[in-house]
C-alpha positions, -999 to +999 in steps of 0.1 A: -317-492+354-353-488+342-379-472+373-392-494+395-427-511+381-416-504+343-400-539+331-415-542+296-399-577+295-414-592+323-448-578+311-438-598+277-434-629+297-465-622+321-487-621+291-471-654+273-477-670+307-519-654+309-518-673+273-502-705+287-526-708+321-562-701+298-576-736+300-592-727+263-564-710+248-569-721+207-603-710+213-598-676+221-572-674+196-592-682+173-621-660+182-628-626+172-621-610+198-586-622+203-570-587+207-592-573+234-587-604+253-550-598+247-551-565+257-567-571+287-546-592+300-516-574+288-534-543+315-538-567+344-498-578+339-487-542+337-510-531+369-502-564+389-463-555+385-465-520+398-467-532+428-460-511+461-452-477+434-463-444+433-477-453+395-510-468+381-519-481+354-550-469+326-561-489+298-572-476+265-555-439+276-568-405+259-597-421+240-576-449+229-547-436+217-526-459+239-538-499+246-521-492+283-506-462+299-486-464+330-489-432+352-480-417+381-505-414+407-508-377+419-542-371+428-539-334+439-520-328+403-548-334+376-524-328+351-502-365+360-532-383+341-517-367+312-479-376+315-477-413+311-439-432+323-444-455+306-472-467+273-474-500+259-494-510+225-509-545+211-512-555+177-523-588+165-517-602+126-534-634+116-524-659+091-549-649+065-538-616+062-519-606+026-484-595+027-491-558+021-521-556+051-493-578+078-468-544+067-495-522+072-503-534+107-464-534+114-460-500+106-497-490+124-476-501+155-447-488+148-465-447+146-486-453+179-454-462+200-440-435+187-469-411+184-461-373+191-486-368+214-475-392+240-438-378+257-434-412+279-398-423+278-411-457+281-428-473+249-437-508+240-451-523+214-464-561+219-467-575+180-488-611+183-494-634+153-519-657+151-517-687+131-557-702+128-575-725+098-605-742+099-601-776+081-638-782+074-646-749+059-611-742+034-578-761+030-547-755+051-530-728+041-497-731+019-478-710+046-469-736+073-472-722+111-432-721+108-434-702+075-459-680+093-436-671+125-405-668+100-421-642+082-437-620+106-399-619+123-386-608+090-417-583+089-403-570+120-371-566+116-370-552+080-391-530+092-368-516+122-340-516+104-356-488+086-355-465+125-380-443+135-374-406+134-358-392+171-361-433+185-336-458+183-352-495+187-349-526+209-361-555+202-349-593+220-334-621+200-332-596+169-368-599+164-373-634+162-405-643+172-414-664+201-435-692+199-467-683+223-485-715+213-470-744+193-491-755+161-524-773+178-553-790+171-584-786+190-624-785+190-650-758+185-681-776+193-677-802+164-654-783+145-618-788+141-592-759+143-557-756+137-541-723+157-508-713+174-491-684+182-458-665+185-454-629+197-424-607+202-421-571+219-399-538+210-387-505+224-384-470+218-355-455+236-357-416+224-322-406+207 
């Protein structure tokens, strides 16, 4: 039984469901600033669910060393700012990325979840990919959007099947990812653009 407020999952679900109710959504996929968008509304999830708790929530913690710290709220105790419950990190791969830079971002995660300098027993990382092309500027890619979400799964898994050091890992459907946004079609000004989306999330559970 995980403390009240802390339900990684349903903050997994809260932020497909931000990316289902944005009117826009394969435009802001699509746009550059996809992952702060992402990350904000992966904050407001996390502080909308601690609800009535003793907790709050921080974004962009210690400088940015963690996208969203959860922590509890002691305001006579200074020192509760720096002893986070619970931290949660965003990462976002797109569909032109090679091979080797979609690994590199995996394993980017992969170390700030499990950075040294956090001691939450809580920690989540949130991988997104984005699958995006622009028709009338370069050809559609060779990798279909199911190739895409097939290989960024793999990614995932292959890569924690490898373990981190003093963590062992969960992740849902054995790191399938979820489709976020199915393959779609839509207008940027005059412009066509092709994007979807599929997302998973992991945890560190310290051994």
């Amino acid at each position: 039984m995980g403390q009240r407020g802390i339900n990684p999952k349903a903050w997994f679900y809260g932020l497909r469901e931000a990316l289902v109710n944005e009117r826009n959504r394969p435009c802001v996929l699509a746009g550059a600033a996809c992952e702060q968008w992402l990350n904000g509304e992966l904050f407001r999830v996390v502080a909308e669910g601690l609800g009535k708790t003793k907790l709050t929530a921080y974004p962009e913690w210690k400088r940015r060393q963690h996208d969203v710290a959860v922590l509890p709220y002691q305001p006579n105790d200074p020192d509760a700012w720096y002893s986070p419950v619970a931290i949660a990190e965003c990462k976002v791969l797109y569909s032109n990325y090679s091979p080797g830079k979609r690994a590199a971002y995996v394993d980017r995660l992969l170390e700030q979840v499990s950075a040294k300098h956090s001691c939450s027993p809580t920690r989540v990382g949130f991988l997104i990919g984005v699958y995006a092309y622009w028709p009338g500027y370069r050809k559609p890619p060779k990798e279909s959007f199911r190739d895409f979400r097939q290989a960024i799964g793999g990614l995932l898994r292959s890569r924690v099947e490898k373990g981190i050091s003093g963590f062992s890992v969960q992740v849902d459907h054995g790191g399938a990812m979820e489709t976020f946004l199915e393959e779609t079609k839509s207008k940027i000004g005059a412009a066509e653009v092709v994007v979807g989306c599929v997302a998973q999330y992991f945890r560190l559970i310290s051994a």
